[in-house]
C-alpha positions in Angstrom: 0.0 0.0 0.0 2.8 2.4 0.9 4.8 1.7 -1.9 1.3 2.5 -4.2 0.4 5.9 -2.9 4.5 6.8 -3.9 4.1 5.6 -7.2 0.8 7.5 -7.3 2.6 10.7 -6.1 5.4 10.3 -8.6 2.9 10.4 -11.2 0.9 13.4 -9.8 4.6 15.0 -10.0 5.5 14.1 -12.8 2.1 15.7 -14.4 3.3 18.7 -12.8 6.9 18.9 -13.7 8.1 18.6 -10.1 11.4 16.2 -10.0 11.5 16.7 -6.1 8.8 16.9 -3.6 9.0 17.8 0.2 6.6 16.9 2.7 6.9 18.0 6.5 4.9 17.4 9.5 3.2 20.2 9.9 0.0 22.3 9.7 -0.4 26.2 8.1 0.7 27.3 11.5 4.2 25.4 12.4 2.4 23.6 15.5 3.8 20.8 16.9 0.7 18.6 16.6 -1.4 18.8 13.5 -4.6 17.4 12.5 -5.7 15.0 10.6 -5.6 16.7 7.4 -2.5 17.8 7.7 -1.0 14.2 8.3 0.4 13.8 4.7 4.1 12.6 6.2 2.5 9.4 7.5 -0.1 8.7 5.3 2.9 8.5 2.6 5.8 6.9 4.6 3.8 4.7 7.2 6.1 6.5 9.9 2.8 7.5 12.5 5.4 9.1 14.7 4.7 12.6 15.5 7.7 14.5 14.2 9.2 13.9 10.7 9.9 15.0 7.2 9.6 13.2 3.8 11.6 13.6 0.5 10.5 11.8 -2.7 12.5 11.8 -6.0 12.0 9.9 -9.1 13.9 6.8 -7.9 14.0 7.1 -4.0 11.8 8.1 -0.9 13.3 9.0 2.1 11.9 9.6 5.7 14.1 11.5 8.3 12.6 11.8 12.5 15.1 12.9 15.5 16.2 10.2 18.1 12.6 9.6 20.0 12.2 7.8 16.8 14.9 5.8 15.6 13.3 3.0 16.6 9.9 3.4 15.8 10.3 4.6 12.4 13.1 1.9 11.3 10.5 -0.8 12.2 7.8 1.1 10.4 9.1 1.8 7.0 10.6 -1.9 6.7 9.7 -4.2 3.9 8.1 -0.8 2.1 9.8 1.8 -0.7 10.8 3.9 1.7 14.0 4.4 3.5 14.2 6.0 7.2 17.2 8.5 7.5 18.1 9.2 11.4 17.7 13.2 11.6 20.7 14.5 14.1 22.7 11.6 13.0 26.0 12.8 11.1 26.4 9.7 9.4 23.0 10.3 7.4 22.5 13.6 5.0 19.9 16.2 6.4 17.1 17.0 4.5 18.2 20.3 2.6 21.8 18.3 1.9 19.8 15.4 0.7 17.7 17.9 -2.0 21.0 19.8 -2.7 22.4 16.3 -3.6 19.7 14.5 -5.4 18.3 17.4 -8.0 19.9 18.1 -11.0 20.1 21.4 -13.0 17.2 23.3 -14.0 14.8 20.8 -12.3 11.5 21.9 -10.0 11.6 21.6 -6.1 8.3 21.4 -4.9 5.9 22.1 -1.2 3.4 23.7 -0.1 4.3 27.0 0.8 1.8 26.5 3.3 3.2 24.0 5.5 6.8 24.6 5.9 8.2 27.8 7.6 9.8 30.9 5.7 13.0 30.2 7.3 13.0 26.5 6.0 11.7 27.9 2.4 14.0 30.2 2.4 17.1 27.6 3.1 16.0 25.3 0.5 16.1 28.1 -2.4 19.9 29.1 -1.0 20.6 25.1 -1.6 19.7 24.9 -4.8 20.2 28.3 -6.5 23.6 27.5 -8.2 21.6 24.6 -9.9 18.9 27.0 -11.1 16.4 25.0 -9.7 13.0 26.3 -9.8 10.4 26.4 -7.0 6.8 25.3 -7.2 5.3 26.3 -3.5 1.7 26.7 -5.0 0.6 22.8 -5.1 -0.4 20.4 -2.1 -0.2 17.2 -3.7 -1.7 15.4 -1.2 -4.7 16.6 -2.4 -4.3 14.8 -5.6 -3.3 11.1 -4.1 -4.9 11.3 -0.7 -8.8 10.0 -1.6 -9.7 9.6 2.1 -8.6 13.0 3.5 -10.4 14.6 6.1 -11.7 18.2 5.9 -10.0 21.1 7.8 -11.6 21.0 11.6 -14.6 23.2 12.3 -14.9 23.2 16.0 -16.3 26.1 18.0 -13.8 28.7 19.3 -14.6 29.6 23.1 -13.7 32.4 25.8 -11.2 31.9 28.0 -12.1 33.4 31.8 -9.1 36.2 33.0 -10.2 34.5 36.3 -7.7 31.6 34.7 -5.4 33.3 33.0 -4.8 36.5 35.0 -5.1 39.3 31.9 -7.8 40.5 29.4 -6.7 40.3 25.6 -7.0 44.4 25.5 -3.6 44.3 27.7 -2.1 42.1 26.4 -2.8 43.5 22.8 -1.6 47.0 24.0 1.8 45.0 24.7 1.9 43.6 21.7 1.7 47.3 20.3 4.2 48.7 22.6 6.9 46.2 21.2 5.5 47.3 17.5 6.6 50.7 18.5 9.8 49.8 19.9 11.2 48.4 16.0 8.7 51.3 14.1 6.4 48.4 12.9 3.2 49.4 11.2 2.1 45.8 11.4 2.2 42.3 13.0 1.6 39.0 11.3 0.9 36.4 13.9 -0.3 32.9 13.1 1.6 30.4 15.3 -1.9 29.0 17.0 -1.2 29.2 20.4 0.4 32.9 20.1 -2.7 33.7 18.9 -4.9 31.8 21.3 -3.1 33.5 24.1 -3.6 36.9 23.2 -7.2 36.6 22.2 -7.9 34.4 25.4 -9.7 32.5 23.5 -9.5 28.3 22.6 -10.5 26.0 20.5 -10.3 21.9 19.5 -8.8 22.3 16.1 -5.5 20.3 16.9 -5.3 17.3 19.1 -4.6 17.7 23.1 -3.9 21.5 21.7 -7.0 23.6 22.7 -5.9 26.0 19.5 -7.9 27.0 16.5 -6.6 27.5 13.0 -7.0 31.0 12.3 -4.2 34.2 11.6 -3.9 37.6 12.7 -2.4 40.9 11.2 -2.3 43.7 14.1 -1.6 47.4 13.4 -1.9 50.5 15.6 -5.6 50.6 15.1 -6.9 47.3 13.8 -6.8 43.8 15.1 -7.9 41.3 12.2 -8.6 37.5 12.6 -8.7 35.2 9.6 -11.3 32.6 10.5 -13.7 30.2 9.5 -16.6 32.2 10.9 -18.1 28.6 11.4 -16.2 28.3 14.4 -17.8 31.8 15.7 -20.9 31.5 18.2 -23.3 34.7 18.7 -20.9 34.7 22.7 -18.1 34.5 20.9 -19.1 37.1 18.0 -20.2 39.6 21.2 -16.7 38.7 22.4 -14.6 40.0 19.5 -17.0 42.8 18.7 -16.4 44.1 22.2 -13.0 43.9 21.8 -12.6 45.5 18.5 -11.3 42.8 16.6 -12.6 42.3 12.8 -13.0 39.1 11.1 -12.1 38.1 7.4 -11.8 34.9 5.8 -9.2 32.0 6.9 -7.7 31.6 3.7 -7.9 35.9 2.6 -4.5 36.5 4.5 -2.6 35.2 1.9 -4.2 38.4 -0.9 -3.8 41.0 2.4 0.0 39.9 2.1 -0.2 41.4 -1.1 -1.2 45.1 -0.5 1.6 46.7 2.0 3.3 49.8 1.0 6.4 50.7 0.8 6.0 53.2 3.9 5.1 50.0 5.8 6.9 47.6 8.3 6.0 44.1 9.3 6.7 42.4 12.2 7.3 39.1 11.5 8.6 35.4 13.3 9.9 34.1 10.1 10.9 30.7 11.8 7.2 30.7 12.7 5.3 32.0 9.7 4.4 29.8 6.6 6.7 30.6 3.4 3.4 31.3 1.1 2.6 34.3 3.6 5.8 35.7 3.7 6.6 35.3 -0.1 3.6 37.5 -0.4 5.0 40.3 0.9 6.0 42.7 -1.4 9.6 43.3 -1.8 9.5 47.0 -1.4 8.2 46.6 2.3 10.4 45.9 4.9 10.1 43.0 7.4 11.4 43.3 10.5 11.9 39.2 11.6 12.1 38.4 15.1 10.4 36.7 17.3 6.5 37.1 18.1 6.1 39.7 21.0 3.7 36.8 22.8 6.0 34.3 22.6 8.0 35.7 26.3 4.7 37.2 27.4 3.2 34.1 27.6 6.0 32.1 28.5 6.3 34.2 31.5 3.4 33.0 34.1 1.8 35.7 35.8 0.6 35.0 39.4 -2.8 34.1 38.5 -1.6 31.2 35.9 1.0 29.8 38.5 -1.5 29.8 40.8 -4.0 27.8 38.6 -1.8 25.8 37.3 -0.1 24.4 40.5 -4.0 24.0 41.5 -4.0 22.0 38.1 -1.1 19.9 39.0 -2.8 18.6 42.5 -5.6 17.3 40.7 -3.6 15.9 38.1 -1.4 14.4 40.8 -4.3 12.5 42.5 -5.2 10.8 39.3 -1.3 9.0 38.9 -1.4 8.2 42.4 -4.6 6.8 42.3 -3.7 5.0 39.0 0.1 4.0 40.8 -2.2 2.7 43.6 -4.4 0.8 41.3 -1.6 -0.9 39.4 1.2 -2.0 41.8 -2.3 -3.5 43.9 -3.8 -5.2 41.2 -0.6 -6.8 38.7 -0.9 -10.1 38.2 -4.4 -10.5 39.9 -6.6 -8.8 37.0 -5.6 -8.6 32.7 -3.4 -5.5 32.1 -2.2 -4.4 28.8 -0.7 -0.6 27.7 -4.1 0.3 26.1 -5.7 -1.0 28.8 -3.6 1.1 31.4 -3.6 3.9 29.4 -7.5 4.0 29.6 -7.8 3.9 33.0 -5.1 6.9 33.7 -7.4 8.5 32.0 -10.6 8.1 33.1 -9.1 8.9 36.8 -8.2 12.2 34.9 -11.9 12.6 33.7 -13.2 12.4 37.1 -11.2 15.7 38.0 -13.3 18.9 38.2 -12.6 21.4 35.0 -10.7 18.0 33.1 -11.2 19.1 29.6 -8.6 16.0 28.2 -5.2 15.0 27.5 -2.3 17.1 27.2 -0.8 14.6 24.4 -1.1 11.1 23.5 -0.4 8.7 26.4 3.2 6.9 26.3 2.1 3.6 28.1 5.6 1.3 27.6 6.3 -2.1 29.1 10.1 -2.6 29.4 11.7 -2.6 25.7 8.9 -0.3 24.2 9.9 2.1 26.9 12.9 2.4 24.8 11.4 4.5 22.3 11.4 7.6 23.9 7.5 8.2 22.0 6.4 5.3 21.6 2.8 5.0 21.5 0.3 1.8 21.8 -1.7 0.6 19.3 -4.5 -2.0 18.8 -2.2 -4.0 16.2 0.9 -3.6 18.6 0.4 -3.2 21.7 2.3 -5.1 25.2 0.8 -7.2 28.0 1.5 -6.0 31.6 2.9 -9.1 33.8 4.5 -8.8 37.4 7.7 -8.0 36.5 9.4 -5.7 34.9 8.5 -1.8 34.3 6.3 0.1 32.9 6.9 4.0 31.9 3.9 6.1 31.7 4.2 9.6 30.1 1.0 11.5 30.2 -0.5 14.9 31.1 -4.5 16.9 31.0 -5.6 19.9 30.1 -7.7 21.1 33.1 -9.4 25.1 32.9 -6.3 25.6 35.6 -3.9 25.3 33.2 -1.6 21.9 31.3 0.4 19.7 33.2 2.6 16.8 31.9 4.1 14.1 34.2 6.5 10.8 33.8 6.6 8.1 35.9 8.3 4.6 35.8 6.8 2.1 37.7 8.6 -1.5 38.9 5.6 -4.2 38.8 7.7 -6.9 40.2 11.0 -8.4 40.0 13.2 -6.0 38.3 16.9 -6.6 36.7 19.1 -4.8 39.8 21.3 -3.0 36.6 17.4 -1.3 35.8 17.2 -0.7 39.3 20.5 1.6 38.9 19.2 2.8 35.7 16.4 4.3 37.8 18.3 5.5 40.5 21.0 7.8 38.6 18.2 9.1 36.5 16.5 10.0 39.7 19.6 11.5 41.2 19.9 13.6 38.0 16.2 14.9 38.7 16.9 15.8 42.0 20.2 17.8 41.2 18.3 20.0 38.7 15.2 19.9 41.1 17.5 21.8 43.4 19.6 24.6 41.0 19.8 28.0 42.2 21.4 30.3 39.7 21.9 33.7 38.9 19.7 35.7 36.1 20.7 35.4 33.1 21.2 31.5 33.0 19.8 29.5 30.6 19.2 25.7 30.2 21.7 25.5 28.4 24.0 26.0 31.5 22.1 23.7 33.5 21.5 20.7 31.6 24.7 19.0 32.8 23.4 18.9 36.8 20.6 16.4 35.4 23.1 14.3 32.9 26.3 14.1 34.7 25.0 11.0 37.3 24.5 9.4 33.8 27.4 10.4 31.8 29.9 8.7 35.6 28.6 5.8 33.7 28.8 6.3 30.2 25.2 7.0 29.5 23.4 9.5 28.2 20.2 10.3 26.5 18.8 11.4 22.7 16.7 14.1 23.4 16.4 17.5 26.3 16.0 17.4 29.2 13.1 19.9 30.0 10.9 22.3 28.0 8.2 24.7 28.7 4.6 24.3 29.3 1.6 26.4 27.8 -1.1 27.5 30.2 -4.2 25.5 29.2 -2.4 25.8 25.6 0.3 23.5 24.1 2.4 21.4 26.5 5.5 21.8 24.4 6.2 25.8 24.8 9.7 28.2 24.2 11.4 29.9 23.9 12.9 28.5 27.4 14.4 24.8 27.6 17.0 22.5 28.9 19.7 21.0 26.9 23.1 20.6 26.8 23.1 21.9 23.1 21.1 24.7 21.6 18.7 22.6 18.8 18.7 24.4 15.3 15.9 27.2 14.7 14.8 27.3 18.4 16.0 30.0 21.2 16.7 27.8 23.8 19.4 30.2 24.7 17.0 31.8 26.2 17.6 32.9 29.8 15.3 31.1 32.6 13.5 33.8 34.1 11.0 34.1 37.6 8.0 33.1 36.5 8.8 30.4 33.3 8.1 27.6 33.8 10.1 24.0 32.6 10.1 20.1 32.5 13.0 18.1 34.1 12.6 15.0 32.8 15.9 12.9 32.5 15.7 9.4 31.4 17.9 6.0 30.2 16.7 4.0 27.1 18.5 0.6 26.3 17.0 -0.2 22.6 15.5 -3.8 23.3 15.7 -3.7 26.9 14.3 -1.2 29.0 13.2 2.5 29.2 13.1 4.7 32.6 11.8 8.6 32.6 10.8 10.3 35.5 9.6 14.2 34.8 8.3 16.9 37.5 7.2 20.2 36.3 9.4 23.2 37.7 8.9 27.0 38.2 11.5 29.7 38.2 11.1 31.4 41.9 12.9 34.4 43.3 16.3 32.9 45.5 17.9 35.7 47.2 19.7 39.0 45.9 23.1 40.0 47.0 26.0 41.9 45.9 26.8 39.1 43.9 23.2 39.3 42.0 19.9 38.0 41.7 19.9 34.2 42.2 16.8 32.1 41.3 16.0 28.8 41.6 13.4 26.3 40.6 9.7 25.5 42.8 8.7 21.8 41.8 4.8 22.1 41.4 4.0 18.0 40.5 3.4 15.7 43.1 2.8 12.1 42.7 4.9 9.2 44.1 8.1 8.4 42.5 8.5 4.4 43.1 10.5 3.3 46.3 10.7 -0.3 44.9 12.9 1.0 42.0 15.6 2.7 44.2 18.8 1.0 44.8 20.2 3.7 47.4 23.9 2.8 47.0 24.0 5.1 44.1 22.4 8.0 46.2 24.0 10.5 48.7 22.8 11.7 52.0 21.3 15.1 50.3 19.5 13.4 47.5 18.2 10.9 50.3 17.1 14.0 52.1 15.6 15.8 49.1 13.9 12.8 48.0 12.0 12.3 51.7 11.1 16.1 51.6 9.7 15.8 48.4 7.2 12.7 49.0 6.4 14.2 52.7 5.0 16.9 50.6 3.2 14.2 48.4 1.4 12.8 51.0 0.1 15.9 52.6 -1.4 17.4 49.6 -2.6 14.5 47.6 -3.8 12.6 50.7 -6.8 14.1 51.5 -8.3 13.6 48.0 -7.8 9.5 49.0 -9.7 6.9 50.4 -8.9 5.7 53.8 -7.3 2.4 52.1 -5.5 4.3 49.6 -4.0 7.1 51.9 -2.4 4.2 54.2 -0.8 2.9 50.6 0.1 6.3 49.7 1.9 6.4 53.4 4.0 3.5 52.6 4.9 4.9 48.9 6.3 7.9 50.4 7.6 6.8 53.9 11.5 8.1 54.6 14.0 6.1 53.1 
């Protein structure tokens, strides 16, 4: 079937005199997560995972993902056409190097302009122009070979209460106008999703575990314009904008409005965020001032309201994985368990918390060697049975009205390998020495990354992927420009200094391909430390709380201070999750999170 639909593309190219095509991941917006319509990658490739890019040629088709999907995708594109190239790996050709390599002179590279970013566009023309290759950005293929494609998503837009989210859209549009001033813009494209849910305070259901809406907006001094299906616009919703001054236009008439700045104008634009189609319809004679989107540090910097909110979020949240801890390590071996099945039941503990509105992201349910693909994800045709040994790593999170959380924890069900057991305990040590960072403004994650790796890297480990990354406030749980790494990843600003009031993941983890996966995450926000003549120091306020499992801990890797932090850290477990238990599970919960 796979190796069909790219036959069937290579003749829709073909038709079109396209000798290259280029097919990303990714929506009209650069999000993270897409739809279902915007799912051309997999539907071509047979590669489901959630981050990847696609190259087809006349004679080859090649797949590229990052290292959560080595694994996964090597597995899925065997016995097919197509061949999967590890992304990050210097042994395989990027992308662009690949397309530099394979077209010849005066051939056609072809994407949607649509669905890849100006910045990426841009790179592409730069690696071709001494072939004098030509660009065909106007065509979405997919259209042409993909019979069973959904429509774009219609779901209602709703208001999101200030009582939430601590500030009315007509502040934070009047900052958004202030930093026009500052770089004499005349006008603001925005149309990353979650910028533009932020500002608006307003959500939607158009991407999955994202509560965004696909939609764009052009700001200027006086007018605020949103390019929407108005089918996604109630009469509360219409009062909503109308009282707040904002007009509506089409979805798709942003791309004609491109067209008709002057040359007395100046656009503010994110062109690592923007699609290439809009920016290419810019006139030349108006200048664009690229940098990135006001919103983006507005909203990655949590007011009191949103931390507040959110650490409420993270309570409930907690309760649901201790109650689901509780109802595993009580019930393995006794009753059928399988990762769909545990998966299900995480989340209808999650559903029975007040303001639940669903998941934050697709549950990662993995038994032992499935653990080892860092995103590995369940499925009715593959899926593992629970049995009383081993572990099982469960990465999940909800989207509550309080605000997104997004939790990892790895569970022992029974007799478990005593090298796993030390796997556990370094990556736990490694949590806790990042769990307790102070450091002075100004540091990034970038400096820190090493205080949650180095227990690892004594013993020659390491892992493919960061170590932390920001969360949206009831918006997407992957959020910049503020993260943790050791090494700054190309086209994000994870240089960006940690400041009071960001919030970040610290999630280290061990996978062992065909063996055994560990991760254990808790949710961190930057607090004020002390000031001196020396500066301001911060340092990090944890704000999950669930159990991290005792059974797993082998404590001749730990040291008294991590043995200490560890204690302090489930005594606060038990008092705040506790009284949300039944008497039987609170005297479980006691022993989960007694002193060691």
């Amino acid at each position: 079937m796979i190796n069909e639909r790219i036959e069937k593309l290579r003749s829709v190219m073909q038709s079109h005199h396209i000798d290259v095509y280029y097919v990303p991941t990714s929506d009209f917006h650069d999000s993270e997560y897409v739809n279902e319509y915007f799912r051309g990658r997999a539907y071509l490739s047979g590669f489901t995972g959630s981050a990847g890019v696609m190259v087809i040629t006349k004679d080859k088709a090649i797949v590229w993902s990052d290292g959560r999907y080595y694994i996964q995708g090597e597995n899925q594109v065997k016995g097919t056409c197509v061949d999967f190239y590890r992304q990050g790996d210097p042994n395989y050709l990027t992308p662009t190097a690949f397309i530099k390599q394979e077209i010849k002179e005066n051939e056609c590279l072809g994407f949607d302009g649509r669905v890849i970013s100006s910045v990426l566009g841009e790179s592409f023309q730069n690696a071709v122009i001494k072939k004098q290759v030509s660009i065909q950005y106007e065509l979405d293929l997919l259209d042409e070979v993909w019979n069973e494609r959904t429509s774009l998503p219609t779901e209602k837009v709703w208001v999101y209460d200030t009582k939430y989210n601590g500030k009315n859209m007509a502040s934070k549009v009047s900052e958004v106008r202030s930093a026009m001033k500052k770089v004499n813009a005349t006008h603001h494209v925005l149309t990353s999703l979650d910028d533009i849910a932020y500002v608006m305070n307003l959500r939607g259901n158009d991407v999955q575990s994202n509560p965004v809406f696909l939609s764009n907006v052009l700001v200027s001094e006086d007018t605020f314009i949103l390019y929407i299906d108005d089918k996604k616009i109630d009469e509360q919703v219409k009062q909503y904008l109308d009282e707040n001054k904002v007009i509506v236009k089409n979805y798709f008439e942003i791309y004609e409005d491109m067209k008709h700045f002057s040359e007395n104008d100046c656009v503010l634009v994110d062109r690592a965020r923007c699609n290439y189609s809009i920016v290419n319809n810019i006139p030349k004679h108006t200048r664009i001032y690229d940098t990135a989107n006001p919103t983006t540090l507005m909203k990655a910097i949590k007011n009191e309201v949103e931390i507040q909110n959110t650490k409420i979020a993270h309570i409930k949240d907690g309760v649901a994985v201790t109650k689901f801890m509780y109802w595993l390590k009580t019930n393995i071996g006794n009753i059928e368990m399988d990762e769909l099945s545990v998966d299900a039941y995480l989340t209808s503990l999650r559903a029975q918390q007040e303001n639940y509105l669903g998941v934050s992201f697709s549950t990662i349910a993995g038994y032992n060697a499935n653990a080892a693909m860092m995103h590995y994800s369940a499925s009715e045709e593959n899926y593992a049975v629970l049995k009383p040994e081993g572990m099982l790593l469960v990465d999940s999170g909800g989207q509550y009205l309080e605000g997104t959380t997004d939790i990892t924890r790895t569970f022992g069900l029974g007799p478990v390998d005593k090298e796993w057991k030390k796997h556990f305990t370094l990556v736990l040590k490694g949590m806790i020495q990042l769990s307790k960072a102070k450091f002075l403004t100004g540091i990034s994650g970038i400096n820190l990354d090493i205080l949650a790796r180095q227990p690892l890297w004594e013993h020659g480990i390491d892992y493919k992927c960061g170590t932390g990354h920001g969360v949206g406030h009831l918006l997407n749980v992957h959020e910049g420009p503020q993260g943790i790494r050791w090494q700054k990843a190309l086209g994000r600003k994870e240089d960006t200094p940690l400041m009071l009031g960001m919030n970040v993941t610290n999630e280290p983890g061990v996978y062992i391909q065909d063996s055994h996966g560990i991760r254990i995450e808790n949710e961190l926000v930057v607090v004020n430390d002390t000031n001196n003549s020396d500066g301001t120091f911060l340092k990090f306020e944890t704000i999950t709380f669930a159990p991290i499992d005792l059974d797993l801990i082998d404590v001749d890797y730990l040291d008294k201070a991590t043995i200490d932090w560890l204690n302090c850290y489930h005594k606060e477990v038990y008092d705040k999750i506790s009284p949300s238990l039944d008497v039987v599970e609170k005297e479980w919960l006691a022993q989960y999170t007694r002193a060691i």
